[in-house]
PDB file as gemmi writes it, atoms N, CA and C in Angstrom:
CRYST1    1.000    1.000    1.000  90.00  90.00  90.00 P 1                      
ATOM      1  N   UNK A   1       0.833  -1.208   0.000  1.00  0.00           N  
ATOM      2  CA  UNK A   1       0.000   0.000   0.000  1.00  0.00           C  
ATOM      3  C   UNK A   1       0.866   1.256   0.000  1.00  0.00           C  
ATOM      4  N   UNK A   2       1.497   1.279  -0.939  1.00  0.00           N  
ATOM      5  CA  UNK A   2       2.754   2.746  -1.008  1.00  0.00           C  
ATOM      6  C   UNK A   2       2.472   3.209  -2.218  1.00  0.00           C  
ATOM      7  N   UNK A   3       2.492   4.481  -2.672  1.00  0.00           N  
ATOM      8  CA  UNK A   3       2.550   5.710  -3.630  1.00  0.00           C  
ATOM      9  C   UNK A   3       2.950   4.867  -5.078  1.00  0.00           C  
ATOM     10  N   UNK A   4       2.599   4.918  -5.901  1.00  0.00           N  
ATOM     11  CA  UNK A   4       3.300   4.797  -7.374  1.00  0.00           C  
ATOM     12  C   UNK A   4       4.404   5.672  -7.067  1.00  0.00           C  
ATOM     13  N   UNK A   5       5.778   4.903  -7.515  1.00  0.00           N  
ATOM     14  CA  UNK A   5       7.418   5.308  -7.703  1.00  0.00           C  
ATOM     15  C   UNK A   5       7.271   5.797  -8.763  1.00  0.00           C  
ATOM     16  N   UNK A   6       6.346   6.459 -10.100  1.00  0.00           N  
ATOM     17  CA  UNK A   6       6.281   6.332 -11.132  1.00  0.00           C  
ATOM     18  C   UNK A   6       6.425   8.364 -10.928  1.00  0.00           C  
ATOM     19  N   UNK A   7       7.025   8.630 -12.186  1.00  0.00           N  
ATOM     20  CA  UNK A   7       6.377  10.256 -12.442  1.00  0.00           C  
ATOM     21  C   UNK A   7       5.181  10.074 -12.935  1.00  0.00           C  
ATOM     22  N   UNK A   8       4.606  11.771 -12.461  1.00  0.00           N  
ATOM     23  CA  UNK A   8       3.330  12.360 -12.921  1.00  0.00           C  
ATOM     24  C   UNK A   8       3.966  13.115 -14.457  1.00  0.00           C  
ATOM     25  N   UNK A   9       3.197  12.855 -15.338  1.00  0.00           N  
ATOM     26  CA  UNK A   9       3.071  13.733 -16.686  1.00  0.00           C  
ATOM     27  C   UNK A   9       2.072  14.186 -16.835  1.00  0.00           C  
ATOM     28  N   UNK A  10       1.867  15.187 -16.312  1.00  0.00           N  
ATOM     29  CA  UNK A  10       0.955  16.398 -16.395  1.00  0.00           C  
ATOM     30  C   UNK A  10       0.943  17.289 -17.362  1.00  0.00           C  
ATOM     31  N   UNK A  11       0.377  16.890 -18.800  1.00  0.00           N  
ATOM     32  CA  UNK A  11       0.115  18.092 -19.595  1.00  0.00           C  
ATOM     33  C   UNK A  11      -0.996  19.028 -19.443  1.00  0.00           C  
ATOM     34  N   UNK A  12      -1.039  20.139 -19.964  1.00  0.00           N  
ATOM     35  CA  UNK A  12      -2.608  21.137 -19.937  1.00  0.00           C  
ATOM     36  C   UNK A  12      -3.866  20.398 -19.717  1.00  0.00           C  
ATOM     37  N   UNK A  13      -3.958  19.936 -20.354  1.00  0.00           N  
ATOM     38  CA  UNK A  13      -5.271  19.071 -20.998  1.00  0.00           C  
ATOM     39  C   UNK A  13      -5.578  17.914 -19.912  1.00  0.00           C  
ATOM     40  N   UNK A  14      -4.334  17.096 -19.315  1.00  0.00           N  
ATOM     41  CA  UNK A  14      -5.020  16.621 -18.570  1.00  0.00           C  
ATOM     42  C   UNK A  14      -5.163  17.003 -16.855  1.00  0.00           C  
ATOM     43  N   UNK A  15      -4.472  18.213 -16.925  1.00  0.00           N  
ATOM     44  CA  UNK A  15      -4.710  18.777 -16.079  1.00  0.00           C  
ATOM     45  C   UNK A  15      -5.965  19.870 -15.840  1.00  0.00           C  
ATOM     46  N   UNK A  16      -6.227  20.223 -16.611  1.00  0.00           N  
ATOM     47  CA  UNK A  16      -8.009  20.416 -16.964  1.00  0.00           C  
ATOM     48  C   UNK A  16      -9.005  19.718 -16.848  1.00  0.00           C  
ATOM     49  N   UNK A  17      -8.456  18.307 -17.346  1.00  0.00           N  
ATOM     50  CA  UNK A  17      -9.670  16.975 -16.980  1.00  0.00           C  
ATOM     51  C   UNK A  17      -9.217  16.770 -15.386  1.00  0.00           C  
ATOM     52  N   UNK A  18      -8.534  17.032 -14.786  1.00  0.00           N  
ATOM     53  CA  UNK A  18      -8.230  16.514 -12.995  1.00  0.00           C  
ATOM     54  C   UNK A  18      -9.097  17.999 -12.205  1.00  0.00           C  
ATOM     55  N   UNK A  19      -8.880  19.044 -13.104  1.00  0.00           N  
ATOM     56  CA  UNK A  19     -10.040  19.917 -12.292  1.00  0.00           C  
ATOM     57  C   UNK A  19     -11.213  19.757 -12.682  1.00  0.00           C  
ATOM     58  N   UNK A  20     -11.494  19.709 -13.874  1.00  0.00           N  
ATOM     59  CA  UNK A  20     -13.214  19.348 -13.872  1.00  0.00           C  
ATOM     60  C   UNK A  20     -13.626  18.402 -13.179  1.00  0.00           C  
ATOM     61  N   UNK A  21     -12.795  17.237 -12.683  1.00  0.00           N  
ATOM     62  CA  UNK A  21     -13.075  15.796 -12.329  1.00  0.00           C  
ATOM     63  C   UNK A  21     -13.292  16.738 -10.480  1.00  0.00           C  
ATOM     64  N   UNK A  22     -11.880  17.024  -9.899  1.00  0.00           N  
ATOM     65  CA  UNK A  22     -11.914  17.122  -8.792  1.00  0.00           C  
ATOM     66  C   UNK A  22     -12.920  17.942  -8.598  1.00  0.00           C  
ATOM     67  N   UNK A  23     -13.746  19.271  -9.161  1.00  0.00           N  
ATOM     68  CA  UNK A  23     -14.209  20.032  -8.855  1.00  0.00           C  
ATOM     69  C   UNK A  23     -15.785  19.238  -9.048  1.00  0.00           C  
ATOM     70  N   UNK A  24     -16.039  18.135  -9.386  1.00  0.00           N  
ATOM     71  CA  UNK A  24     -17.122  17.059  -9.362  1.00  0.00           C  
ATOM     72  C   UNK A  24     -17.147  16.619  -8.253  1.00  0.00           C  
ATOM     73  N   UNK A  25     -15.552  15.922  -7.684  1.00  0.00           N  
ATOM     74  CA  UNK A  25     -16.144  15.310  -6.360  1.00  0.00           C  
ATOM     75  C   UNK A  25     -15.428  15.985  -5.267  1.00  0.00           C  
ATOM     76  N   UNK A  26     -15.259  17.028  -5.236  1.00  0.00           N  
ATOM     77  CA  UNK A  26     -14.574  17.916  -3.790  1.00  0.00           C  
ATOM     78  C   UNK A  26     -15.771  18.135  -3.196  1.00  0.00           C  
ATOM     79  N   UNK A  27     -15.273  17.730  -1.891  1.00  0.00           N  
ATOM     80  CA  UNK A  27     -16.550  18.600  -0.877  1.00  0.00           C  
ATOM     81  C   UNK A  27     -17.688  17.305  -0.867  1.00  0.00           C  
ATOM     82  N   UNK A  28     -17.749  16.560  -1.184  1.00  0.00           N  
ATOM     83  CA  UNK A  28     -18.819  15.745  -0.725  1.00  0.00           C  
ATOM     84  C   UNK A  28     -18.926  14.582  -0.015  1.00  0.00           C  
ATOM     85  N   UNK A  29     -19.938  14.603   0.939  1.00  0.00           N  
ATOM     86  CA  UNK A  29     -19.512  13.979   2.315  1.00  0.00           C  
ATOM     87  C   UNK A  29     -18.839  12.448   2.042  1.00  0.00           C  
ATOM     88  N   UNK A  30     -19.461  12.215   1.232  1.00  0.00           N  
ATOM     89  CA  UNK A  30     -18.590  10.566   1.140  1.00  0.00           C  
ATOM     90  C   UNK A  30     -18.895  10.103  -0.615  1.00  0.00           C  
ATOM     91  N   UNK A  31     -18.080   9.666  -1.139  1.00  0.00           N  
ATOM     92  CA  UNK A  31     -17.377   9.118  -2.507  1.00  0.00           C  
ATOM     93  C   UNK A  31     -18.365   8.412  -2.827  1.00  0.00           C  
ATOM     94  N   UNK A  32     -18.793   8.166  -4.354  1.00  0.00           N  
ATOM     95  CA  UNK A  32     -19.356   6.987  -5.188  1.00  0.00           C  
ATOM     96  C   UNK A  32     -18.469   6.111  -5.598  1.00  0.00           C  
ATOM     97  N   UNK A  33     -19.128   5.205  -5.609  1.00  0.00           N  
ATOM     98  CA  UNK A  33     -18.410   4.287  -6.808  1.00  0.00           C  
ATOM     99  C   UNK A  33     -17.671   5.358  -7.807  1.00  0.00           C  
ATOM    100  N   UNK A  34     -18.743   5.448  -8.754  1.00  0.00           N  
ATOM    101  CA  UNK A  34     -18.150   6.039  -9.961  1.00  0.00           C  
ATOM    102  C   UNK A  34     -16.924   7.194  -9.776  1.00  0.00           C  
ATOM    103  N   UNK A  35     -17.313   7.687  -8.560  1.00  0.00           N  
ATOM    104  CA  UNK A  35     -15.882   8.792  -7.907  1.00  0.00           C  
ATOM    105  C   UNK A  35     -14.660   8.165  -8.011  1.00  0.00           C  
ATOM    106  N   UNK A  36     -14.489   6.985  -7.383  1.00  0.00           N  
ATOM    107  CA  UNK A  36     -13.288   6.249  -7.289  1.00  0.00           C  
ATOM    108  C   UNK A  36     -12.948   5.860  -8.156  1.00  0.00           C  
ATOM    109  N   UNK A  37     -13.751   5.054  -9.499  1.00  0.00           N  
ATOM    110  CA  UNK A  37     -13.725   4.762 -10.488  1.00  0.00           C  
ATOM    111  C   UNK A  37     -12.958   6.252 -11.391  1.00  0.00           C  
ATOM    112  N   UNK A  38     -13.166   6.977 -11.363  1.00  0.00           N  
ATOM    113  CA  UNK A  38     -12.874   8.252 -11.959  1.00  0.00           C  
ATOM    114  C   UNK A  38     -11.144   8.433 -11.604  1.00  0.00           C  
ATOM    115  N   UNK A  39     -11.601   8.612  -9.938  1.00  0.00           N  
ATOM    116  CA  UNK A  39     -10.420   8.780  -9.320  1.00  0.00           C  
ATOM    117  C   UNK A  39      -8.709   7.610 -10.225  1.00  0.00           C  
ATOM    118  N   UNK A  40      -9.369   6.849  -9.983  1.00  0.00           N  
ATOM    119  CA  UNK A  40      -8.353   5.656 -10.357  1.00  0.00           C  
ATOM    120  C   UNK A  40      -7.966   5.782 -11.964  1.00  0.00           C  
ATOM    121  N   UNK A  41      -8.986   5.953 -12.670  1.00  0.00           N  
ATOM    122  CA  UNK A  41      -8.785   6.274 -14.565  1.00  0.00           C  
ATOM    123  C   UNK A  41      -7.921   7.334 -14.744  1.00  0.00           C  
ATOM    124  N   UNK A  42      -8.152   8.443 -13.408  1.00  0.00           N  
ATOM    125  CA  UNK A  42      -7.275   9.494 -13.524  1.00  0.00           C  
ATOM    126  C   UNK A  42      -5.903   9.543 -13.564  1.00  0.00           C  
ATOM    127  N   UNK A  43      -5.432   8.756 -12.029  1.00  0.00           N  
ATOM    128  CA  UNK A  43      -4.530   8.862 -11.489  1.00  0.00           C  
ATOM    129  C   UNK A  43      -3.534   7.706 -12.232  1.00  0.00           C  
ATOM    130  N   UNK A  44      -4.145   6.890 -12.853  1.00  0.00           N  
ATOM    131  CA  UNK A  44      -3.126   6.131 -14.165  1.00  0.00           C  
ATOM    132  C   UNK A  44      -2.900   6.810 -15.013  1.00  0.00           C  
ATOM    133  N   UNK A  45      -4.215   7.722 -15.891  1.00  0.00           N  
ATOM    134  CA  UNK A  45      -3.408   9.108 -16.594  1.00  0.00           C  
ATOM    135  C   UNK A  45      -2.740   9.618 -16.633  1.00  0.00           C  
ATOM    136  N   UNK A  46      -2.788   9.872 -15.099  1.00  0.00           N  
ATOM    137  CA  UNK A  46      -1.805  10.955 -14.853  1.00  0.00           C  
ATOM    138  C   UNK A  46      -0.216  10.651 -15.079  1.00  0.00           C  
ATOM    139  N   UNK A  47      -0.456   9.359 -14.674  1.00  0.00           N  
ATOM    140  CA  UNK A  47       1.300   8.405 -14.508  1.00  0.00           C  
ATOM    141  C   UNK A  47       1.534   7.943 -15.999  1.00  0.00           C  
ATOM    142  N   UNK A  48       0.928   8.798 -16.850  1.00  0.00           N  
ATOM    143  CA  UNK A  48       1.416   8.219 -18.030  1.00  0.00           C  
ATOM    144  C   UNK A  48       0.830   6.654 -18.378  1.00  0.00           C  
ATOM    145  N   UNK A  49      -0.133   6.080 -18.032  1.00  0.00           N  
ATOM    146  CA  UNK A  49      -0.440   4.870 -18.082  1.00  0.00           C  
ATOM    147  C   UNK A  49       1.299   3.967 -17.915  1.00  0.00           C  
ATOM    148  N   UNK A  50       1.868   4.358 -16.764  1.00  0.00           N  
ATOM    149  CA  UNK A  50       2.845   3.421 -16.560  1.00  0.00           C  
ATOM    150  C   UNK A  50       2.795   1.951 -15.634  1.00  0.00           C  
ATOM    151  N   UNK A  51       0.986   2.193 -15.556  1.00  0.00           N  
ATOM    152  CA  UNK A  51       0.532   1.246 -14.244  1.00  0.00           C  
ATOM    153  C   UNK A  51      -0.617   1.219 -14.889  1.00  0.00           C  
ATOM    154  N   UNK A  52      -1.373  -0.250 -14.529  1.00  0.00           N  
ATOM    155  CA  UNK A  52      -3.220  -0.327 -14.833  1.00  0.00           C  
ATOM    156  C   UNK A  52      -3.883   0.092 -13.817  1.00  0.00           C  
ATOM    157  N   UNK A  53      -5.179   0.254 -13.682  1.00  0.00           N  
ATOM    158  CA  UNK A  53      -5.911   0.373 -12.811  1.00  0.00           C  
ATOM    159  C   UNK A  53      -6.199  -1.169 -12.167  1.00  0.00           C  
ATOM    160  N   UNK A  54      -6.216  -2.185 -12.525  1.00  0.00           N  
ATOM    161  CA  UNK A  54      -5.648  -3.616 -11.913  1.00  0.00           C  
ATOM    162  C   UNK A  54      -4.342  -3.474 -10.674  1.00  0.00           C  
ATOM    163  N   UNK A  55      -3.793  -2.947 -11.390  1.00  0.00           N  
ATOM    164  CA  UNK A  55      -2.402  -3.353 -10.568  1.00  0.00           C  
ATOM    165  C   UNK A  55      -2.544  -2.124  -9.611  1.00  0.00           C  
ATOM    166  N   UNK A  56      -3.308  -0.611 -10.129  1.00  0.00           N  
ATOM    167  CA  UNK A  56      -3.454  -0.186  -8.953  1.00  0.00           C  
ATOM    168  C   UNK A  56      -4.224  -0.819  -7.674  1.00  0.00           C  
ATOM    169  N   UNK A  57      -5.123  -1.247  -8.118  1.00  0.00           N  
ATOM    170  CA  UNK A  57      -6.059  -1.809  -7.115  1.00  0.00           C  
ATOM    171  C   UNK A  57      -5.637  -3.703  -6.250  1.00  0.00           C  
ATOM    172  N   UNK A  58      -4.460  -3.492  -7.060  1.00  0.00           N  
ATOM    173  CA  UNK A  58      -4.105  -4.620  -6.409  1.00  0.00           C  
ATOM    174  C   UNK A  58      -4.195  -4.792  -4.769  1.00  0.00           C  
ATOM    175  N   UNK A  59      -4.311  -5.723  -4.251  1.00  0.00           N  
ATOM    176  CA  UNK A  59      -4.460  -6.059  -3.184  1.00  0.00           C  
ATOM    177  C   UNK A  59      -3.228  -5.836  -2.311  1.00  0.00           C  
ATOM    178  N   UNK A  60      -2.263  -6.781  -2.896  1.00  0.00           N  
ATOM    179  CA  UNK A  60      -1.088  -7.175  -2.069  1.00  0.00           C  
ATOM    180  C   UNK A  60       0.164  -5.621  -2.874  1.00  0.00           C  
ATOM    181  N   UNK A  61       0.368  -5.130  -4.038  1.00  0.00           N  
ATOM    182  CA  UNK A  61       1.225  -4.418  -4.292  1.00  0.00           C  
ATOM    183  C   UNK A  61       0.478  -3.238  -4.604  1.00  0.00           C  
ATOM    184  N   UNK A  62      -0.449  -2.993  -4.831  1.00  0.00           N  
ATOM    185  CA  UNK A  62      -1.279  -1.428  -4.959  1.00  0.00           C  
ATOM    186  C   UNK A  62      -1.815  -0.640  -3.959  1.00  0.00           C  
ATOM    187  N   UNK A  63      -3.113   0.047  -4.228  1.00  0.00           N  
ATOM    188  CA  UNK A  63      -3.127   1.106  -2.914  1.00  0.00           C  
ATOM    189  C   UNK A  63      -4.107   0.382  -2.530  1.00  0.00           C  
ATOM    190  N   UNK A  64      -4.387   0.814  -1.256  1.00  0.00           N  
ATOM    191  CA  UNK A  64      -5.795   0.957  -0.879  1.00  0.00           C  
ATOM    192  C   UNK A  64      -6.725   2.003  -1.072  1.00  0.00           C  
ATOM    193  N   UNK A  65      -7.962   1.954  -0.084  1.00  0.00           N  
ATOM    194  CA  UNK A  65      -8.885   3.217  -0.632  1.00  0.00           C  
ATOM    195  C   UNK A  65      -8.436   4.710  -0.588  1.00  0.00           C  
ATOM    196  N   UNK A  66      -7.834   4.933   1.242  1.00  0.00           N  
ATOM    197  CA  UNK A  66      -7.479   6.075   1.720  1.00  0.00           C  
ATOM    198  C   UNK A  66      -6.340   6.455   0.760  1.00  0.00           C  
ATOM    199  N   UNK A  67      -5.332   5.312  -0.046  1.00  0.00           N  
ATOM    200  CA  UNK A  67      -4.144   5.842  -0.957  1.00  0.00           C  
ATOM    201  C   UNK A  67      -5.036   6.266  -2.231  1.00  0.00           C  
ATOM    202  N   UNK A  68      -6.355   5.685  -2.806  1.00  0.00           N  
ATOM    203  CA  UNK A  68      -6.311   6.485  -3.926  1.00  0.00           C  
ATOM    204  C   UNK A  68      -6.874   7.777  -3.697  1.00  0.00           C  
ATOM    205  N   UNK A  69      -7.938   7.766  -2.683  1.00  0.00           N  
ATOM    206  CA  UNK A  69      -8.058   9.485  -2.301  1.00  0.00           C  
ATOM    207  C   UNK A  69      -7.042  10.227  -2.391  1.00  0.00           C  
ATOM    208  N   UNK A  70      -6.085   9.835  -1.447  1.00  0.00           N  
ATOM    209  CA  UNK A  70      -5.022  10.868  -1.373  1.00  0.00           C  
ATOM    210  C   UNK A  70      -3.720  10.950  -2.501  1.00  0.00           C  
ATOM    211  N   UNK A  71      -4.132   9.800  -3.064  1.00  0.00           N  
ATOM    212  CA  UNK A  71      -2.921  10.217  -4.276  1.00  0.00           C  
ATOM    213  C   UNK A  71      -3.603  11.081  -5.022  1.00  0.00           C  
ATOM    214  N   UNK A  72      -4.916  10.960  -5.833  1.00  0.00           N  
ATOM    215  CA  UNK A  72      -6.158  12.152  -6.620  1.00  0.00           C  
ATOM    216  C   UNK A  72      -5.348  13.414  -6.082  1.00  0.00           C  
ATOM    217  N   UNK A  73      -5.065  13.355  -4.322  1.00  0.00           N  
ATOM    218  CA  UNK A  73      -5.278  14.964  -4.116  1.00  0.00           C  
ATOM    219  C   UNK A  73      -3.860  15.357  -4.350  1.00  0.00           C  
ATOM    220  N   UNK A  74      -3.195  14.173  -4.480  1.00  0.00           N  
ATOM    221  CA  UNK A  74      -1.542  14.580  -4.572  1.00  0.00           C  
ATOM    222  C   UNK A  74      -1.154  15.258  -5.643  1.00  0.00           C  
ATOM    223  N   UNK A  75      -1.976  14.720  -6.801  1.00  0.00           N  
ATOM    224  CA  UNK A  75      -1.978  15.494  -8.145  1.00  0.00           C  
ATOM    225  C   UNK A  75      -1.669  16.814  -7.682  1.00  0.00           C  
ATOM    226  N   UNK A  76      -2.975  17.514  -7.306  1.00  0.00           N  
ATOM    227  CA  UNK A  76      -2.995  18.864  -7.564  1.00  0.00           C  
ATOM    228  C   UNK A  76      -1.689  19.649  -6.548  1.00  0.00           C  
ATOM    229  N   UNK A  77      -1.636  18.576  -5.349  1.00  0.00           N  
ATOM    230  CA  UNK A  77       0.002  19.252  -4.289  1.00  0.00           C  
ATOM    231  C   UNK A  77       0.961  19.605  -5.623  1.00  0.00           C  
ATOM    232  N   UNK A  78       1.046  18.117  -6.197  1.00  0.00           N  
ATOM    233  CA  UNK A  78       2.572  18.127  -7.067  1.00  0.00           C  
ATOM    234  C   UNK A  78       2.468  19.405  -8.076  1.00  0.00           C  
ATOM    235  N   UNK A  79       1.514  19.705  -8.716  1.00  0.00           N  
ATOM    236  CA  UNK A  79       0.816  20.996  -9.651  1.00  0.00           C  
ATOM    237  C   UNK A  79       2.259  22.172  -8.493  1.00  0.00           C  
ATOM    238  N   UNK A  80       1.410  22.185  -7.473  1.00  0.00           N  
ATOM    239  CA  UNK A  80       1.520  23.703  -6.966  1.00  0.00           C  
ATOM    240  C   UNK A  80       2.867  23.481  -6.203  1.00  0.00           C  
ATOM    241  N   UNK A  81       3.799  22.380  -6.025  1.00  0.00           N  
ATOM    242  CA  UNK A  81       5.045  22.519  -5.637  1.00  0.00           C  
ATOM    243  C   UNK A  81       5.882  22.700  -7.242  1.00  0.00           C  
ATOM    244  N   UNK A  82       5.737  22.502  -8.010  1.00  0.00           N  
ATOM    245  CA  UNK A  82       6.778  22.729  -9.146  1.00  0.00           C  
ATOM    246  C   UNK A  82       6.342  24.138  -9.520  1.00  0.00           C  
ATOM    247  N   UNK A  83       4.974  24.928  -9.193  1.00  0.00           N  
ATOM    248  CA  UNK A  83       4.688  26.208  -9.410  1.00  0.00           C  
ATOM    249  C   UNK A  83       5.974  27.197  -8.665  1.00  0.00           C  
ATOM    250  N   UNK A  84       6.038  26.313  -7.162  1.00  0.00           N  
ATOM    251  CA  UNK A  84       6.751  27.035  -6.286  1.00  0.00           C  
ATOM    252  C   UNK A  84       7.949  27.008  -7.294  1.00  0.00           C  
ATOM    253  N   UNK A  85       8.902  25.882  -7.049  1.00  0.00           N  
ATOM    254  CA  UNK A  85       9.888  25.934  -7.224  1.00  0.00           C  
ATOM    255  C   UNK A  85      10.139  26.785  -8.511  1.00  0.00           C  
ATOM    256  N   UNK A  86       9.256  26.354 -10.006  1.00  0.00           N  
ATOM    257  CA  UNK A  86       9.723  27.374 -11.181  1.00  0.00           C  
ATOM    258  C   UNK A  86       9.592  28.941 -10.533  1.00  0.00           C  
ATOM    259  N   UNK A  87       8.706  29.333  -9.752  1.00  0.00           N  
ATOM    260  CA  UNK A  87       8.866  30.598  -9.308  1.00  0.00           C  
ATOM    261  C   UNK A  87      10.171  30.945  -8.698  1.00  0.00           C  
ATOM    262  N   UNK A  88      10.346  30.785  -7.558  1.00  0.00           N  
ATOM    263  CA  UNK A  88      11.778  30.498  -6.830  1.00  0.00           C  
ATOM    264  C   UNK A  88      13.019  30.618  -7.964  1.00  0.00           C  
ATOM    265  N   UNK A  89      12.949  29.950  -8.861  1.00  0.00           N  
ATOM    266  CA  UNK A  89      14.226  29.920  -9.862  1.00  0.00           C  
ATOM    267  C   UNK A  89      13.458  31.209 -10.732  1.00  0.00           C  
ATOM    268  N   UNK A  90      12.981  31.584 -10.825  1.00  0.00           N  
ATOM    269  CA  UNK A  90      12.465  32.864 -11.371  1.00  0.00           C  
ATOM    270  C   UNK A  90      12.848  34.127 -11.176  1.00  0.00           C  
ATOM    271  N   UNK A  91      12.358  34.197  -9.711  1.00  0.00           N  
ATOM    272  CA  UNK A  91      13.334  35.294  -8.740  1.00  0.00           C  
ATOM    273  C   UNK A  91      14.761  35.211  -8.487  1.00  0.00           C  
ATOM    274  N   UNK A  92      14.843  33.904  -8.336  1.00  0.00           N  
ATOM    275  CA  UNK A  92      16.720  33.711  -8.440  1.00  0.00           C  
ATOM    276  C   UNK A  92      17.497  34.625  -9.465  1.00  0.00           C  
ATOM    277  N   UNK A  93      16.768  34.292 -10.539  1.00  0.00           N  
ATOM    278  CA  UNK A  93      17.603  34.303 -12.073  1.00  0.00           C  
ATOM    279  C   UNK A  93      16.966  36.013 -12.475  1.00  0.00           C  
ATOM    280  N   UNK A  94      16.150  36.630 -11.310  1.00  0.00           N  
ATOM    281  CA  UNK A  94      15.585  37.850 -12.066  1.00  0.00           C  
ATOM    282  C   UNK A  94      16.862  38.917 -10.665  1.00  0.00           C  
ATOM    283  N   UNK A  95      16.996  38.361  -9.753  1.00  0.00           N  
ATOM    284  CA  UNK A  95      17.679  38.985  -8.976  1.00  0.00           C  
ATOM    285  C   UNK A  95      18.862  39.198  -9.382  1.00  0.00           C  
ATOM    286  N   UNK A  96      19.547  37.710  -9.935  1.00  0.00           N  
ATOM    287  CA  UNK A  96      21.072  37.762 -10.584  1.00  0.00           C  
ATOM    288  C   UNK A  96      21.184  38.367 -12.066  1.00  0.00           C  
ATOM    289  N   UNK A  97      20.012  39.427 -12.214  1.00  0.00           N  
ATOM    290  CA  UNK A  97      20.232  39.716 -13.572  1.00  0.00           C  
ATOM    291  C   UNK A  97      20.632  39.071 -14.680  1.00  0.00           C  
ATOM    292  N   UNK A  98      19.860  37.807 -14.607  1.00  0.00           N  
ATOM    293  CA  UNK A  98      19.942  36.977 -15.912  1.00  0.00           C  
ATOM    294  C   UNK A  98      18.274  36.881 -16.754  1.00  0.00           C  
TER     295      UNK A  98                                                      
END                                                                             
């Protein structure tokens, strides 16, 4: 029950489909089927289909429930830590007059 070792490839587009999706099921008191189902189609997307949704849901080497919630939400963390950091090297490189 540990994280996909895998990168996220996050282009525009499917990062547009992870907000329309999340902004479907944020905020509601408890998940559907079809939520998780969503959740899981996503979050192999997201990894580049470097994993099935089988092998996510595997028993013995995949997640459990609470991991695919929180990987869904990890998406959008990982979004806004590489925001940071390209910013950060932004100001770096605008301070050192480059």
């Amino acid at each position: 029950a540990n994280r996909p070792c895998a990168e996220i490839e996050l282009d525009v587009d499917t990062y547009m489909e992870y907000l329309e999706l999340s902004e479907k099921i944020d905020g509601k008191p408890r998940y559907t089927r079809t939520d998780i189902e969503a959740m899981l189609l996503f979050i192999v997307k997201a990894y580049g289909d470097q994993f099935t949704v089988e092998e996510l849901k595997d028993k013995d080497t995949g997640i459990d429930a609470a991991g695919i919630v929180l990987e869904f939400q990890f998406i959008d963390m990982g979004v806004a830590e590489e925001m940071e950091k390209r910013m950060e090297k932004m100001e770096k490189n605008f301070q050192s007059g480059k």
